[in-house]
FILO-23635 format. One record per residue (C-alpha): x, y negated, z negated. Coordinates in Angstrom, 2 decimals, padded with zeros to 5 digits. Example, Ala and Ser with C-alpha at 12.3 -4.5 7.8 and 13.67 -1.06 7.14 Angstrom:
! FILO-23635
pt u: 012.30	v: 004.50	w: -007.80
pt u: 013.67	v: 001.06	w: -007.14
//
This chain:
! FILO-23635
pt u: 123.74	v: -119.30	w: -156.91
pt u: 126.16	v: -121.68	w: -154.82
pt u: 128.49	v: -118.74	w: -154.83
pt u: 126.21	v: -116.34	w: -153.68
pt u: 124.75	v: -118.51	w: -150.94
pt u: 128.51	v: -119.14	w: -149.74
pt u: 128.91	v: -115.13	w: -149.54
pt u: 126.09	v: -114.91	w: -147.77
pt u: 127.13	v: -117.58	w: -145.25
pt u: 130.15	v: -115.34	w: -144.57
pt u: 128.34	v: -112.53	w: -143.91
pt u: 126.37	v: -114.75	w: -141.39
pt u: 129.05	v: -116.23	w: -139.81
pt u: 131.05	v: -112.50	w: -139.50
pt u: 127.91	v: -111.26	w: -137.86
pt u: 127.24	v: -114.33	w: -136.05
pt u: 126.96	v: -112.63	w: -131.81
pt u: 127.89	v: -108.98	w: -133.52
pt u: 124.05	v: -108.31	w: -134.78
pt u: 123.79	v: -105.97	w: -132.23
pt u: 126.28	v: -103.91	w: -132.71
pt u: 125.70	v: -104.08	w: -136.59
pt u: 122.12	v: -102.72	w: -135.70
pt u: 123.61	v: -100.04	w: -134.21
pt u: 125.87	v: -098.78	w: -136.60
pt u: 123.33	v: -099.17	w: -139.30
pt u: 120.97	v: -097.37	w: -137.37
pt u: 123.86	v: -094.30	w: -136.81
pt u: 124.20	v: -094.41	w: -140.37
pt u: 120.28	v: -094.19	w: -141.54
pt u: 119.69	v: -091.53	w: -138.62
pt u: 120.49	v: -088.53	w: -140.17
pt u: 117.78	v: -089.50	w: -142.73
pt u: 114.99	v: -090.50	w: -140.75
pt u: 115.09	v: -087.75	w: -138.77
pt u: 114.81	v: -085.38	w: -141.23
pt u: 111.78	v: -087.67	w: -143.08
pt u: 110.49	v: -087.75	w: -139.68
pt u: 110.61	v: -084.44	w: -138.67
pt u: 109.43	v: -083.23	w: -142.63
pt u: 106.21	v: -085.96	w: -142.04
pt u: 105.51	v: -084.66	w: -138.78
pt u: 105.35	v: -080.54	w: -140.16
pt u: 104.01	v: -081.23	w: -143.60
pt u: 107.14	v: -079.84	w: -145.05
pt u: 107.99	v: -083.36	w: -147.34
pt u: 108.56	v: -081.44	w: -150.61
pt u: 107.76	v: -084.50	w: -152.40
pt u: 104.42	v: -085.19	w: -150.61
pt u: 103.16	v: -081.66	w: -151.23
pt u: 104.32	v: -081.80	w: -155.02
pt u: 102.41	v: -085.30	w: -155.60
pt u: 099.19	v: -083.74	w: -153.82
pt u: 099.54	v: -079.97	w: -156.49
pt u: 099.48	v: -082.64	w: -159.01
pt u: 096.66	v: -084.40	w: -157.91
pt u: 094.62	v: -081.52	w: -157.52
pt u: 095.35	v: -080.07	w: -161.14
pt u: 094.96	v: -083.17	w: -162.49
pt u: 091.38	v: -082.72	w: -164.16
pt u: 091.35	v: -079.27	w: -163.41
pt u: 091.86	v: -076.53	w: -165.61
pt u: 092.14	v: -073.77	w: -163.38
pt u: 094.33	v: -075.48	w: -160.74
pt u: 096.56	v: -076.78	w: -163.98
pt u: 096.72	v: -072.93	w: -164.90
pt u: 097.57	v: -072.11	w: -161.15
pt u: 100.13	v: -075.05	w: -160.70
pt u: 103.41	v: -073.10	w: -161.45
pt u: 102.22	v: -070.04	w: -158.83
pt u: 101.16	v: -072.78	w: -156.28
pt u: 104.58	v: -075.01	w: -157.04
pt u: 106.66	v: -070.94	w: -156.63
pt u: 104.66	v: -070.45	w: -152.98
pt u: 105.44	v: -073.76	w: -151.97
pt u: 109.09	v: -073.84	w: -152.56
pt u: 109.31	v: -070.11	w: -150.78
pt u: 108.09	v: -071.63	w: -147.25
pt u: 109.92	v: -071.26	w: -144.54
pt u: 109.44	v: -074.40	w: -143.30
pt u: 110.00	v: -076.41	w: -146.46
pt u: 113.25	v: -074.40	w: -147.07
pt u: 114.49	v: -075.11	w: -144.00
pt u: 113.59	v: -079.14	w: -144.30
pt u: 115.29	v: -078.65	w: -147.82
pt u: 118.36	v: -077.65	w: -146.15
pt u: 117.93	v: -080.61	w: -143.74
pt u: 117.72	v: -082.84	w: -146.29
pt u: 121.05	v: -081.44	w: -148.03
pt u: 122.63	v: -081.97	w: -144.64
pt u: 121.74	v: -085.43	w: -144.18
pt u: 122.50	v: -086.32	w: -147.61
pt u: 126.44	v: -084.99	w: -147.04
pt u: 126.65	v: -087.00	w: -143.99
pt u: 125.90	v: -089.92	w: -145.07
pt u: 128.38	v: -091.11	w: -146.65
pt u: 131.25	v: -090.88	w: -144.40
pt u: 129.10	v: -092.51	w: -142.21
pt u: 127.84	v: -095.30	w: -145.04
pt u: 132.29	v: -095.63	w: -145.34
pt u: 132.83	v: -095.82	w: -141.18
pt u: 130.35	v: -099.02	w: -141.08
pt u: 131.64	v: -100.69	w: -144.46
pt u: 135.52	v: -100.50	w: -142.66
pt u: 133.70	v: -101.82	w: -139.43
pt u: 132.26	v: -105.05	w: -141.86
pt u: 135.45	v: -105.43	w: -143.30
pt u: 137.30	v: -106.13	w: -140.36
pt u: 134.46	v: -108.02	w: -138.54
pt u: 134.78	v: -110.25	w: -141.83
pt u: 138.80	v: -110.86	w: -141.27
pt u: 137.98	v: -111.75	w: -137.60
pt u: 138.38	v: -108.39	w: -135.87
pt u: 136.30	v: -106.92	w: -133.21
pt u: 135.86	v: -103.33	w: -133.14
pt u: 133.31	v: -100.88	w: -131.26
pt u: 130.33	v: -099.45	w: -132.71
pt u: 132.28	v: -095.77	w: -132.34
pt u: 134.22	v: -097.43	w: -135.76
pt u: 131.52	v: -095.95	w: -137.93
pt u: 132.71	v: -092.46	w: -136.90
pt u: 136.59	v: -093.81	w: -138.18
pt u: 136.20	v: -092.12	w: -141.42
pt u: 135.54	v: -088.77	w: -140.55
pt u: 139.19	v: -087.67	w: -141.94
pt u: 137.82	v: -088.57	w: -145.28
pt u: 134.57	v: -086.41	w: -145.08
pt u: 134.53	v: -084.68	w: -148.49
pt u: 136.48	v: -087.56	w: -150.03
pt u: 133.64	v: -089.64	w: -149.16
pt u: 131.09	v: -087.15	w: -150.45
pt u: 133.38	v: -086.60	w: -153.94
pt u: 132.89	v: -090.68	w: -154.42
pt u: 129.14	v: -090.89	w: -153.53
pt u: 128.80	v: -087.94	w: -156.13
pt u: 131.35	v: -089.38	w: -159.13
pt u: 129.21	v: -092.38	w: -158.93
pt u: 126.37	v: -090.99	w: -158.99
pt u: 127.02	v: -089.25	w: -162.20
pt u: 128.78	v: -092.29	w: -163.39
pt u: 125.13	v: -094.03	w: -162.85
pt u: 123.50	v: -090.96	w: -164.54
pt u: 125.52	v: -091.07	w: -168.02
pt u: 124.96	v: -094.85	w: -168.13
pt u: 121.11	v: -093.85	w: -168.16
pt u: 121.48	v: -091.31	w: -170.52
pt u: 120.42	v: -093.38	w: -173.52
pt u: 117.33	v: -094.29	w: -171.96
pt u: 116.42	v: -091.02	w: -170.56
pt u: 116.97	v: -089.30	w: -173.88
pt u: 114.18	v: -092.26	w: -175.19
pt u: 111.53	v: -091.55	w: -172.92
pt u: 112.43	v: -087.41	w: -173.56
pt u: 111.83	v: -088.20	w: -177.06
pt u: 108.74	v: -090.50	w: -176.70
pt u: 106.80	v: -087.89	w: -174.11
pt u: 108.11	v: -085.09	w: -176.67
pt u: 106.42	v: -087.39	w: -179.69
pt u: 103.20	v: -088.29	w: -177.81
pt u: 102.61	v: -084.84	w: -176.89
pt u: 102.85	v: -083.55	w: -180.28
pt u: 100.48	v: -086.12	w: -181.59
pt u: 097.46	v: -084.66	w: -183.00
pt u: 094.78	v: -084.13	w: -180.40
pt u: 091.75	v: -085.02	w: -182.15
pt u: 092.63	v: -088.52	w: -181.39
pt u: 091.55	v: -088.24	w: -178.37
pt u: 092.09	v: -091.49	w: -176.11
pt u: 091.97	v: -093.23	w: -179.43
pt u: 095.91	v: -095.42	w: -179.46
pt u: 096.45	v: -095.69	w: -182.98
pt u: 099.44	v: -097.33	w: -184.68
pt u: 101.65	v: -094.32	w: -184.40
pt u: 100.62	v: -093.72	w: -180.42
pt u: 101.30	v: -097.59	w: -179.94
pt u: 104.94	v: -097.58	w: -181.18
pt u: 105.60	v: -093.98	w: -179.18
pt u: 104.40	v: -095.79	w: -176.13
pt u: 106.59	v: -099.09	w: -176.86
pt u: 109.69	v: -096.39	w: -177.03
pt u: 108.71	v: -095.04	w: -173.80
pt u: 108.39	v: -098.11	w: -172.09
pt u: 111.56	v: -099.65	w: -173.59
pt u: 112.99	v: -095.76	w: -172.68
pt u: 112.06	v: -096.35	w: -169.23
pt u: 113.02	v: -100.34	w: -168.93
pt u: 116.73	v: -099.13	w: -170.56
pt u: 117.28	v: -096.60	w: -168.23
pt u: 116.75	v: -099.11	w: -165.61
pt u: 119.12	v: -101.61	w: -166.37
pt u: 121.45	v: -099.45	w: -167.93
pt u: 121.47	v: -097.59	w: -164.24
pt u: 122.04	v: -100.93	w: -162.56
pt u: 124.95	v: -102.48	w: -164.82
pt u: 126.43	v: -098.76	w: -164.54
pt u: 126.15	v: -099.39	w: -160.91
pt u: 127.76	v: -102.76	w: -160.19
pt u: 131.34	v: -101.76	w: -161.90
pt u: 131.43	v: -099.23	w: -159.25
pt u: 129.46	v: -101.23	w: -156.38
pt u: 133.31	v: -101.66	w: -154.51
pt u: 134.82	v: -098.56	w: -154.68
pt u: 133.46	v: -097.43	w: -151.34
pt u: 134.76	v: -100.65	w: -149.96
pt u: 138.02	v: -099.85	w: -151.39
pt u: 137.82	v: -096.31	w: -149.74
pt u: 136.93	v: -097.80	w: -146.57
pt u: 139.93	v: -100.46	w: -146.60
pt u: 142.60	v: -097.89	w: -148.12
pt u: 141.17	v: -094.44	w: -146.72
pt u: 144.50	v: -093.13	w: -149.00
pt u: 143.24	v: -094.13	w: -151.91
pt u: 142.40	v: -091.46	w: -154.65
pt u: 138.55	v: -091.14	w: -155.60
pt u: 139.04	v: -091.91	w: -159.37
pt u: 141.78	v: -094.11	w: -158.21
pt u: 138.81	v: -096.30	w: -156.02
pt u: 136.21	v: -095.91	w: -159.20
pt u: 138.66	v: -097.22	w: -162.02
pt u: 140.06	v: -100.44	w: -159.56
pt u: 136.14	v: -101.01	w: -158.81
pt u: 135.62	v: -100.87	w: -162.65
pt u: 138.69	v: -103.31	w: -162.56
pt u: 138.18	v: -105.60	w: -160.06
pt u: 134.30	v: -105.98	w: -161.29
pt u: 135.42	v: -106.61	w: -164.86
pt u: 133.35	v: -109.78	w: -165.88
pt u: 132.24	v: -110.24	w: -162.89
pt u: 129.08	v: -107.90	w: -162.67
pt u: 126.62	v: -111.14	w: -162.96
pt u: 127.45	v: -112.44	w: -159.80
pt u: 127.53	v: -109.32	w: -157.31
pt u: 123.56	v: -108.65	w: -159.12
pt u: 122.81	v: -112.86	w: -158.11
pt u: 123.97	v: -112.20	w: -154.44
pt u: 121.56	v: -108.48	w: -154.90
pt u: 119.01	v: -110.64	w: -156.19
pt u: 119.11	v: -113.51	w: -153.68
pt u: 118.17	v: -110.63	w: -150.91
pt u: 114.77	v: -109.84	w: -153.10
pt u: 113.10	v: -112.49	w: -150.58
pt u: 114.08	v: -110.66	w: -147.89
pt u: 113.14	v: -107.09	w: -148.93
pt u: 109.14	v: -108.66	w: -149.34
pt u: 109.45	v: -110.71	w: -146.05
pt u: 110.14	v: -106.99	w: -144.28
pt u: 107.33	v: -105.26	w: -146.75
pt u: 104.91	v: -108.20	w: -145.98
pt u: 105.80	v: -108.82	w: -141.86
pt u: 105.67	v: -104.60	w: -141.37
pt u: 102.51	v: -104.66	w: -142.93
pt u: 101.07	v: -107.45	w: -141.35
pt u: 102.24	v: -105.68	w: -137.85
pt u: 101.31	v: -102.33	w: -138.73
pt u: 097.32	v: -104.37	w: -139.53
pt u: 097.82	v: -105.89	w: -136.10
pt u: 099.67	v: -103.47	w: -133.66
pt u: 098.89	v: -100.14	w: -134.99
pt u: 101.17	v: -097.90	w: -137.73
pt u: 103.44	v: -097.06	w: -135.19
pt u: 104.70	v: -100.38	w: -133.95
pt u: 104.46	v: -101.29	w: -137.83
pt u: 107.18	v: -098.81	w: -138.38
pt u: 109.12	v: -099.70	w: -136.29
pt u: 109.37	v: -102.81	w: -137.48
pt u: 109.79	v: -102.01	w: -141.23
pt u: 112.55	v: -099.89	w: -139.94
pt u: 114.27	v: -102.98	w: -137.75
pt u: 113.96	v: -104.86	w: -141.03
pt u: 115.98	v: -102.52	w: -143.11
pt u: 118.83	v: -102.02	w: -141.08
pt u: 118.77	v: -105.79	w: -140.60
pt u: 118.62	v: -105.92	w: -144.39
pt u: 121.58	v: -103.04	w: -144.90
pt u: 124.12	v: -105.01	w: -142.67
pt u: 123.45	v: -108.34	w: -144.48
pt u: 123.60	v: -107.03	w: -147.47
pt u: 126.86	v: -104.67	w: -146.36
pt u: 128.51	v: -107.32	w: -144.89
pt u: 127.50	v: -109.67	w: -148.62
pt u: 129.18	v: -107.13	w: -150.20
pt u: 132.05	v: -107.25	w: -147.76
pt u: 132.60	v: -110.84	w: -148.88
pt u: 132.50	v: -110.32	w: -152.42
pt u: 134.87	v: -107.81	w: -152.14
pt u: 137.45	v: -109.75	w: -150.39
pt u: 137.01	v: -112.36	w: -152.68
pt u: 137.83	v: -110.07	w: -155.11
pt u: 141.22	v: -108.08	w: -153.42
pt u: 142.56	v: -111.70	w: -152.33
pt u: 142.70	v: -113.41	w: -155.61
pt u: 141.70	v: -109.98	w: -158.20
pt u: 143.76	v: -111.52	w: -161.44
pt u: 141.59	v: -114.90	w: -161.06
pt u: 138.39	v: -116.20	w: -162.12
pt u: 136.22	v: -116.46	w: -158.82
pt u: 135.62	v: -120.24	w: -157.93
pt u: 132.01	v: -121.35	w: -158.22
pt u: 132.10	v: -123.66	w: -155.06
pt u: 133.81	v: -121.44	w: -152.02
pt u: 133.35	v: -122.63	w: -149.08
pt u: 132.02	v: -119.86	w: -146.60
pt u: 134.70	v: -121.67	w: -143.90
pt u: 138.22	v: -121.41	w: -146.27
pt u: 140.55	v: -120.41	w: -144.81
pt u: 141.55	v: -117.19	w: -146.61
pt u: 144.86	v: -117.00	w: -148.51
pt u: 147.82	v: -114.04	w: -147.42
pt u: 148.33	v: -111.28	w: -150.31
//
């Protein structure tokens, strides 16, 4: 914990009089995304919204059960929900050059440097080398989770075959299905999240070393996070305060000022939360390139001075 709360004191002291421009850049970053939520809310074109509520309405009922797959085909063939589809696909491919412009911004605000908030457009020469690591981690994460998926397959595949007769009846069979599909679902989970932290720095790496090779990025994040996966998820962890202070504060505006003002102010709070947490990162990871053959000290001190390669 004293080693997370110095990397968070370096990611304070970085952003210390640069908030604003942080803001900004995080807000360039998320755009792309809440404009197409936005604009999908606004139209009624949210595929996920409109798949929740054909489930809600055949849940119960027989004939809307019977008409699901029909009312799931017309809803996909919309105009407007193909075109928010495509939208979405758009935004998604964006993102992540845009994710790698602010994470080279953070870096060099961390070593002392200050740049404009045009730096999280630096990246753009990497655009589908930025999209090739968002998507090899992304299946990285996936196979991780494949135990546990395959689990809960097998436990749904198990509990639907059980005789129906039993009605809402668990017996002992039903109870150990359900045990396997809860531990299905808890491994999938974790297994995601330690998947995730050995590659947690290899967009940090692409950022610093825009050169670098995408498996080249993966296997020295796999590297460099050897061992060392238990304190980058403390520092995650040490931000779960902050995640309900946004959830409870928007709320509590959104009761007082209206659901506008409310959303604006869960949305202040996020990007607030993404440069922190960025910038966290940012710290850990030079921790990590500086001294990357030695055990990480317990005790930094968020004001070392920081040693030449």
């Amino acid at each position: 914990m004293i080693f997370s709360a110095a990397l968070r004191a370096k990611a304070r002291a970085a952003l210390r009089q640069h908030w604003q421009t942080a803001l900004l850049i995080a807000l360039i970053v998320n755009l792309p995304t809440l404009l197409v939520q936005g604009i999908s809310a606004f139209t009624n074109s949210d595929v996920t919204l409109r798949l929740e509520n054909l489930l809600l309405q055949a849940s119960g009922n027989t004939a809307a059960m019977n008409a699901l797959p029909d009312s799931i085909r017309a809803m996909l063939a919309e105009s407007g929900v193909i075109a928010m589809t495509f939208l979405g696909v758009l935004a998604w491919l964006v993102t992540p050059v845009l994710s790698i412009g602010m994470a080279h911004w953070t870096l060099e605000r961390l070593r002392g440097q200050e740049l404009p908030v045009s730096t999280v457009f630096s990246r753009l020469g990497i655009f589908f080398k930025s999209i090739g690591l968002r998507l090899f981690i992304t299946l990285k994460v996936l196979l991780w989770m494949l135990p546990g998926f395959a689990l809960t397959l097998v436990s749904m595949f198990l509990l639907f075959r059980m005789d129906s007769n039993t009605g809402m009846i668990i017996t002992p069979a039903a109870g150990f299905i359900l045990l396997l599909l809860y531990s299905g679902l808890i491994g999938m989970i974790v297994l995601g999240v330690m998947g995730y932290l050995y590659y947690a720095m290899a967009e940090l790496i692409l950022a610093d070393e825009p050169e670098e090779r995408v498996l080249s990025c993966a296997r020295r994040s796999k590297v460099l996070m050897k061992g060392r996966r238990s304190r980058l998820m403390s520092l995650y962890m040490a931000f779960i305060p902050w995640y309900l202070l946004v959830l409870f504060g928007s709320s509590l505006i959104d009761g007082i000022a209206g659901p506008v003002i409310g959303l604006v102010a869960q949305m202040l709070g996020s990007l607030f939360l993404n440069a922190y947490i960025l910038a966290s990162e940012g710290a850990f990871y030079e921790v990590l390139r500086l001294a990357p053959a030695e055990d990480m000290h317990v005790g930094i001190s968020p004001d070392d001075p920081q040693d030449p390669d």
